[in-house]
C-alpha angles and dihedrals in degrees: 000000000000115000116241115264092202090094093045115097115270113267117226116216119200136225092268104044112114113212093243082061085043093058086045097055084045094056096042090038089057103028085240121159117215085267098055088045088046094051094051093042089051083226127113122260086249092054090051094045079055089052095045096040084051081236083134117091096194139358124203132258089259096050093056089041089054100046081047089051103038093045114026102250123144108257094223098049091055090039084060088046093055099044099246090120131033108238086231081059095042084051082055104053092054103042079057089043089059100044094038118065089181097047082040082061108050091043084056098045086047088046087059104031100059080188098057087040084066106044081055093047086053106044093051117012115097121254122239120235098227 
């Protein structure tokens, strides 16, 4: 059984981190091997090497909500790494988060509720066409 990351210091990621680099830090940070990551991500191993290979077009909202919760890492950071927002968007959001208390407020409610991150995710975030 896999040890709970929760207690483990929060990981930064950079501007020019890609998310198969990111899953990398996050094994060698941790010691974990593709099957620990596997088991706290709730994914397969073969699902983790395609992350870390980059083999993996796109990965979903929760995905990205779970890596950012179970390792400390800013949502929107990681949301701009795997290409779910637009880093022109991301400079947006927190020039708006520092002006707006209220919108401050719900960011920091949906940073903490995973459930009511993805109700939010759902009612405005585009759908893909797949």
């Amino acid at each position: 059984m896999v040890a709970s990351v929760r207690t483990v210091r929060t990981m930064r990621v950079y501007p020019y981190d890609t998310l198969p680099s990111v899953i990398k830090r996050i094994r060698a940070r941790f010691a974990y091997s593709q099957n620990d990551l596997a088991e706290s991500l709730d994914v397969s191993k073969t699902y983790v090497s395609k992350l870390e290979t980059g083999a993996l077009g796109k990965v979903s909202h929760e995905l990205i909500i779970t890596m950012s919760e179970a390792f400390g890492i800013d949502y929107v950071q990681l949301s701009v790494i795997a290409g779910k927002l637009p880093d022109n968007v991301a400079r947006d959001l927190m020039q708006v988060l520092k002006s707006n208390t209220a919108f401050a407020i719900i960011l920091e409610r949906a940073a903490n509720d995973s459930e009511f991150m993805l109700e939010l995710i759902e009612k405005y975030a585009p759908q893909d066409d797949d």
